[in-house]
N, C-alpha and C positions, 0 to 999 in steps of 0.2 A: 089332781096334781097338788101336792103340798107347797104348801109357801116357800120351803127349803128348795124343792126340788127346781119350783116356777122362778126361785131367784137364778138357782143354778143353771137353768136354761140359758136365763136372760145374759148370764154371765159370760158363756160361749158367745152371743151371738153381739158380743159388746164389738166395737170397731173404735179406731184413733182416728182424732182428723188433725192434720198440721196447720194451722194458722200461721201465716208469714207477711210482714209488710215491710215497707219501706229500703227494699234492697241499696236502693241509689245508688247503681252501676257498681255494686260493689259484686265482682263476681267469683273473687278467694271464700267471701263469706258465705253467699248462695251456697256453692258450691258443699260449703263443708256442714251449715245446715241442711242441703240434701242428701249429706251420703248418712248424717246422725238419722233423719228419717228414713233412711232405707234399713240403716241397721237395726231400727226399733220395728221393720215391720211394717212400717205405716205406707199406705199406698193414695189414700187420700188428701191432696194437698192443696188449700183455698188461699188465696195473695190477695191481699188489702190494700195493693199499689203504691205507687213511688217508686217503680224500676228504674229510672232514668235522674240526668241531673245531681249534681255535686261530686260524683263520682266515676270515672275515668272510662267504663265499660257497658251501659246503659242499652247499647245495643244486643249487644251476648245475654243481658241480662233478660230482655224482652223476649228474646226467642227460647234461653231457657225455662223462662215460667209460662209461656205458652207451651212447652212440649209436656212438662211433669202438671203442673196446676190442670185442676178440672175446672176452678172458674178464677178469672183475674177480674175485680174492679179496680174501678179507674182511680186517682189518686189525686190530688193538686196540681203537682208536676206534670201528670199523664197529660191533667188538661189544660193545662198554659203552654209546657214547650213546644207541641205541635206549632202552634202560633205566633213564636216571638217573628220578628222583622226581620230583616237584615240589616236593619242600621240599630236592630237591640243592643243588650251588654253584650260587649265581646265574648264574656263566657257562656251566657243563654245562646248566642248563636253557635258558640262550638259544642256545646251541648247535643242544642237541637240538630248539628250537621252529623253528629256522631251516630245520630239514627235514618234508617233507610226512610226514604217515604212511606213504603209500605208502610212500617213500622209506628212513624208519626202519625198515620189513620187508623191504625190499629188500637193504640193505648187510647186517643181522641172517643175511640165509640164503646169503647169496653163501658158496662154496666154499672152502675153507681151505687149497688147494693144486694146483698145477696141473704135468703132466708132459709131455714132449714129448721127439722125439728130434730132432739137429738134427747131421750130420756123424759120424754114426756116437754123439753122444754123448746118451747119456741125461741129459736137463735135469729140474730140479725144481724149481720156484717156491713161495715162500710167503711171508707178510709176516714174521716175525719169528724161527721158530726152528723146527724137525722137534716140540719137543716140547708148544709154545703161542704163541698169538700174544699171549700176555702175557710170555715167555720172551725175553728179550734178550741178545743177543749180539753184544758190541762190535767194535770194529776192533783192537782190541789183547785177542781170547781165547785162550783155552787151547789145547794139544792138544786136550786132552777136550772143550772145545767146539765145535772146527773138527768133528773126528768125530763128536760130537752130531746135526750139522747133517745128514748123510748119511746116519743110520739111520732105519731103518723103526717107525713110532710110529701111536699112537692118530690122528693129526692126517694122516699122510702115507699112511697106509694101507699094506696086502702090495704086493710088489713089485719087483722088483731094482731092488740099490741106484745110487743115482744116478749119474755122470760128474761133476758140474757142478751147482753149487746156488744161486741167486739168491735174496735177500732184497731188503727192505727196511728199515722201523722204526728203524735208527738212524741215518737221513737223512746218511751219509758212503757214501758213494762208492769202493770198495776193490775189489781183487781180489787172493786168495793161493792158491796151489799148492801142497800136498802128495804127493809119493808117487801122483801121477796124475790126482788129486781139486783139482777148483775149485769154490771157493767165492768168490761175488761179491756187492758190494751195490749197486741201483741205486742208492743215492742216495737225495736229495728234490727231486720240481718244485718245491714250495711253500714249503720250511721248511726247507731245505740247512741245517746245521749242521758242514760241510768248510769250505765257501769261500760267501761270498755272491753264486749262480748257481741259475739251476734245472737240476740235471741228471737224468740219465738214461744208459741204456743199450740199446747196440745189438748185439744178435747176428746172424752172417753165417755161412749156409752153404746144406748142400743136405738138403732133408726126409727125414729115413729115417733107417734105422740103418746105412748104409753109410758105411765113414770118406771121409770128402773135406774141402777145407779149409774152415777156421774162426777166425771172429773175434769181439773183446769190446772194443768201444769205446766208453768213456764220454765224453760228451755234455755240455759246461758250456755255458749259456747268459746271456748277461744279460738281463734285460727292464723293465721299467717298475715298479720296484718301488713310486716317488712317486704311481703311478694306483693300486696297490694298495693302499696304506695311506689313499688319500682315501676310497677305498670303504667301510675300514674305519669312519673316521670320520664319515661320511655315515650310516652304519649304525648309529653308538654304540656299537659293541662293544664287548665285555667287557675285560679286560686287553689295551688298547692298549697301551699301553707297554710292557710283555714281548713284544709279538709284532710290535711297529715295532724296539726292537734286537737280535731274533733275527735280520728280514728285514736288517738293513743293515750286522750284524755276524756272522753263522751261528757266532752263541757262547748256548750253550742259557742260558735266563733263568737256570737256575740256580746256574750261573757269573760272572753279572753282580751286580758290587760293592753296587749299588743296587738297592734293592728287588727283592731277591733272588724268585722265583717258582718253586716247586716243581710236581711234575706230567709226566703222559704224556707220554712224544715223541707 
């Protein structure tokens, strides 16, 4: 087989996978990044967690990426709201009441990390950081922490070290290169805090650990943000206001001059 030919094989047998994190019960956005993955074709869908929480629909959200996602990790949110009290914040509690019990044990034991090979490259998924998904790490980190992300921890388990490292948790959208090593973030469907879009990301290539080519392309979408904030209020939720101008300005509440709001991404 010629080189031409051996690429041209490789090229058929190339497949998409859709990266998706931090929904945060937002389920206008879900919804309209799932039907952009359907129209592109793509059938394989992996979520980096944060279904739940800030956002008015958390429950619809969980049973949707359990029915399309072939695997969901767990996220910050996933693993605190099962647990708030009932004498918590009024809103963690309405939150947390917003989902079935089932559903509170569900997101609690989803997995913390996910591996795959994809073009010869070893990938590694998780919602926030190699060392905790209470661990964050920004778009503007360190050395030390870009390298953080790519060792072997309590969280990621033995195993050679990765090629390519996908995040989530701090709902910006980014990709940087080091020295051989990528590290990316999908983004957020739900609670974008780059640009006011739901995005996502798309990886492309061929299954295995043989090199062939490969791609990373992020996903901006607009969608109906006015149907989601009526839902909101339809619902009564808890701080409306900080989570109407995160949706229409993707500037985190706590940056905002007025009633300033602290708290999780």
């Amino acid at each position: 087989m010629t080189a031409r030919t051996l690429w041209e094989a490789r090229a058929v047998a190339t497949e998409q996978i859709a990266i998706l994190s931090d929904v945060h019960g937002n389920l206008t956005a879900l919804e309209t990044v799932l039907a952009d993955i359907s129209a592109r074709g793509i059938t394989r869908v992996l979520n980096l967690g944060d279904d739940v929480g800030k956002g008015p629909r958390g429950s619809a959200v969980v049973d949707r990426t359990e029915q399309v996602c072939e695997m969901n990790v767990r996220g910050n949110w996933d693993e605190f709201l099962p647990d708030i009290p009932d004498d918590g914040p009024p809103e963690m509690v309405w939150w947390r009441d917003e989902l079935r019990p089932d559903q509170r044990e569900l997101i609690r034991r989803r997995p913390l990390c996910h591996d795959l090979q994809l073009s010869g490259r070893r990938i590694r998924l998780f919602h926030a950081s190699a060392a905790s998904v209470h661990t964050r790490v920004h778009v503007d980190h360190t050395r030390e922490e870009f390298a953080g992300m790519f060792a072997a921890t309590d969280l990621t388990g033995r195993g050679p070290e990765p090629d390519l490292v996908g995040y989530g948790d701090v709902h910006a959208a980014y990709q940087r290169t080091r020295r051989g090593r990528t590290l990316f973030n999908a983004g957020s469907v739900g609670n974008a805090l780059d640009e006011p879009s739901a995005a996502y990301v798309v990886l492309e290539g061929v299954p295995g650990p043989d090199p062939a080519p490969f791609g990373l392309q992020v996903v901006r979408l607009p969608y109906d943000v006015e149907a989601e904030l009526a839902v909101a209020r339809h619902l009564d939720m808890p701080q409306y206001g900080p989570w109407e101008r995160e949706l229409r300005t993707a500037v985190h509440r706590s940056r905002h001059a007025v009633e300033p709001v602290g708290g999780a991404r």
